[in-house]
C-alpha positions as CSV (number, residue, x, y, z in Angstrom):
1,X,-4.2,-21.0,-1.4
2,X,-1.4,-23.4,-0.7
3,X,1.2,-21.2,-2.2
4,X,3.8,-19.7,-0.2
5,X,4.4,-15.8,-0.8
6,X,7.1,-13.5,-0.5
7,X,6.0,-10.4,1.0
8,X,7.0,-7.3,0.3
9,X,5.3,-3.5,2.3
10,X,5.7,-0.3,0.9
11,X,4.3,3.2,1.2
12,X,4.0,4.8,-2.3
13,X,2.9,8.7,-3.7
14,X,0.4,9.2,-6.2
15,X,1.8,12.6,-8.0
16,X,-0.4,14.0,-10.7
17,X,-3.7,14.7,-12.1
18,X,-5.6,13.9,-14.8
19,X,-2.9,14.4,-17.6
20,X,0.1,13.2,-16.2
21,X,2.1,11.3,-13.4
22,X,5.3,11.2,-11.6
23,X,7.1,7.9,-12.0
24,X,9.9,6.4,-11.2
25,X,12.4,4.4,-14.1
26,X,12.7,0.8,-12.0
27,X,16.2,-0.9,-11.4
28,X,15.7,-4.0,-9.7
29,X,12.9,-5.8,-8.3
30,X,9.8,-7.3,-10.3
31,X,9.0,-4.4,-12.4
32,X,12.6,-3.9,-13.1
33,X,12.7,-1.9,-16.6
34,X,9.2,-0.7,-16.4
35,X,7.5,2.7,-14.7
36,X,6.9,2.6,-10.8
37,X,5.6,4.9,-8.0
38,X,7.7,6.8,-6.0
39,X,7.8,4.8,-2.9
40,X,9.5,1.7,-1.2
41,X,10.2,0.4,2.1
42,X,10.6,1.3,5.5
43,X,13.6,1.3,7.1
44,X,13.9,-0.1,11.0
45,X,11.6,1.6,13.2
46,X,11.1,4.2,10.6
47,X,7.0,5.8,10.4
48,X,5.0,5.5,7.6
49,X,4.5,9.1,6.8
50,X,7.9,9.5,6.7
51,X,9.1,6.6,4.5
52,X,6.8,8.1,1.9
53,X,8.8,11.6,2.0
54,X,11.6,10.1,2.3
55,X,11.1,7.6,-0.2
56,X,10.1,10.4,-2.7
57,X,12.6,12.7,-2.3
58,X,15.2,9.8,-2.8
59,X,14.0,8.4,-6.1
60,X,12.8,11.8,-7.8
61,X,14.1,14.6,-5.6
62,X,11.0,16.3,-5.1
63,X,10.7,17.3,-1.3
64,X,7.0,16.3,-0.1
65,X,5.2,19.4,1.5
66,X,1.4,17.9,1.7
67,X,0.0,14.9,1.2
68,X,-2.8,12.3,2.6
69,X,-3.1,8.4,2.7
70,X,-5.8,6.8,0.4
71,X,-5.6,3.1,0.7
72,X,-4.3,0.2,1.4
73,X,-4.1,-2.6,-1.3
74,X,-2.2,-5.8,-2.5
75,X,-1.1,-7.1,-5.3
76,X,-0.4,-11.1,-6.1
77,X,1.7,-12.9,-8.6
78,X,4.4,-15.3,-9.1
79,X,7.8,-14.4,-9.2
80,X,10.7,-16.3,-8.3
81,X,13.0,-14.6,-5.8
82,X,14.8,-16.8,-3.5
83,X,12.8,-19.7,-2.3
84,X,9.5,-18.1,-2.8
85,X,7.6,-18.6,-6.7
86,X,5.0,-15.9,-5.7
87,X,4.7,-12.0,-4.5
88,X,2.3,-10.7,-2.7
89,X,3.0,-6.6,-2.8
90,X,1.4,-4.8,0.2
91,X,1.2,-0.8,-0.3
92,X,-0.1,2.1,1.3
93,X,-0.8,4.6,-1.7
94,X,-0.6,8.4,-0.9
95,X,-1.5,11.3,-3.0
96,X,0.5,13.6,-2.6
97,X,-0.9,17.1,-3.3
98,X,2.5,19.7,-2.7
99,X,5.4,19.7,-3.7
100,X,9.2,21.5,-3.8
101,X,12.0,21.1,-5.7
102,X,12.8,19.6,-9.3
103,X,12.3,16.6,-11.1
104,X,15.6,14.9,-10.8
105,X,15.8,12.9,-14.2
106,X,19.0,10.6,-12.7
107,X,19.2,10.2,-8.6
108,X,22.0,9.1,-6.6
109,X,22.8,5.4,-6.8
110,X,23.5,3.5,-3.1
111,X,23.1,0.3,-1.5
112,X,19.1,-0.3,-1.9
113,X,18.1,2.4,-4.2
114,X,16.2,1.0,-6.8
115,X,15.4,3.9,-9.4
116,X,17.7,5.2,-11.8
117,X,15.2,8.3,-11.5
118,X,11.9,10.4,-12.3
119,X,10.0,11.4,-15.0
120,X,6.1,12.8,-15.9
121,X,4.3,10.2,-17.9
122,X,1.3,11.1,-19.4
123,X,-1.9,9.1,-18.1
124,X,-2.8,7.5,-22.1
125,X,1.3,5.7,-22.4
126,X,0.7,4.2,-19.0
127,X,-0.1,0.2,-19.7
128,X,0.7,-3.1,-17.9
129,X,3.2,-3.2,-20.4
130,X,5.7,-0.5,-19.2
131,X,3.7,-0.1,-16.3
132,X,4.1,-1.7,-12.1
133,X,0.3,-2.5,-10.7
134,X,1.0,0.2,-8.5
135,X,0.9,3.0,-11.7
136,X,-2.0,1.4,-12.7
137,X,-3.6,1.8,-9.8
138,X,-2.6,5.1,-9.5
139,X,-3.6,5.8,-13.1
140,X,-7.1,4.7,-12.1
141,X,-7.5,6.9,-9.4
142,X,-6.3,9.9,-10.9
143,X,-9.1,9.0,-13.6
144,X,-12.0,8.0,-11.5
145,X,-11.1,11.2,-8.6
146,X,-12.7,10.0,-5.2
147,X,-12.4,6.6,-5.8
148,X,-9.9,4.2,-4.8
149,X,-10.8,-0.1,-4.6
150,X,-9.3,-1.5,-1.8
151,X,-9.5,-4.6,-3.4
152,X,-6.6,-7.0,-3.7
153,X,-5.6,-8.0,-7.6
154,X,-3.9,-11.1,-8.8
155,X,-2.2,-11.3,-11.7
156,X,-1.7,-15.1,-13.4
157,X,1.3,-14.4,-15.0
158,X,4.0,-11.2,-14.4
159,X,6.8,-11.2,-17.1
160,X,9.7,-9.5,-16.1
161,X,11.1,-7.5,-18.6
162,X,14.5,-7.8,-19.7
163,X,14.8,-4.6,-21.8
164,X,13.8,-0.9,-20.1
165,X,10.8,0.8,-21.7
166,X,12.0,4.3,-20.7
């Protein structure tokens, strides 16, 4: 691999079941326009337990009550963001089990946030393409219960879409 990546960490809820998911209507970023997990950065110093609630309650105003980690994954592809031509997407997936609060349909916008807010997708419109990797593979373990690959994915090609699916 002589490719340089970008890297990018981020702890992300899983909030659903069989039917449905919690999602996230993306702003920036590469899977601007398309569906994404609840989830994002860490701020300086800040845990990773609570990035995820924080994270969550930012971009759909749910307040996280219970939740557990699953797995840690990656996901590869090019992108051009600065100097770098590839993206190499590092998350720690939660499912999060409990919630409080309400589905905020529109969040509040500030330096950083990059959803415009929530909705609940159902499982069968969720597709690479209106979809982040991270949906997908949150998608996939909603579906297969118990089982959650570890394994990295690369993607050959990651169109950015210029016009939102939601």
């Amino acid at each position: 691999m002589t490719e340089k990546y970008h890297r990018a960490f981020g702890c992300y809820g899983i909030i659903g079941n069989k039917k449905d998911l919690v999602v996230i209507k993306k702003l920036g970023g590469p899977y601007i326009n398309r569906y994404d997990l609840p989830g994002g950065s860490l701020e300086d110093g800040e845990g990773l337990n609570h990035a995820l609630v924080r994270e969550v309650k930012e971009e759909t105003g749910l307040s996280v009550l219970d939740f557990h980690q699953i797995g840690v994954t990656s996901f590869r592809y090019p992108w051009d963001y600065e100097k770098w031509h590839f993206n190499q997407h590092i998350c720690v997936f939660y499912e999060v089990t409990k919630t409080d609060g309400s589905l905020a349909a529109e969040v509040d916008q500030f330096e950083g946030q990059d959803a415009l807010g929530a909705v609940r997708v159902s499982l069968d419109q969720l597709n690479l393409e209106n979809s982040s990797p991270l949906v997908l593979k949150a998608k996939e373990y909603l579906l297969k219960r118990n089982s959650f690959s570890l394994a990295d994915q690369t993607f050959q090609k990651w169109p950015i879409l210029k016009k939102a699916v939601f």
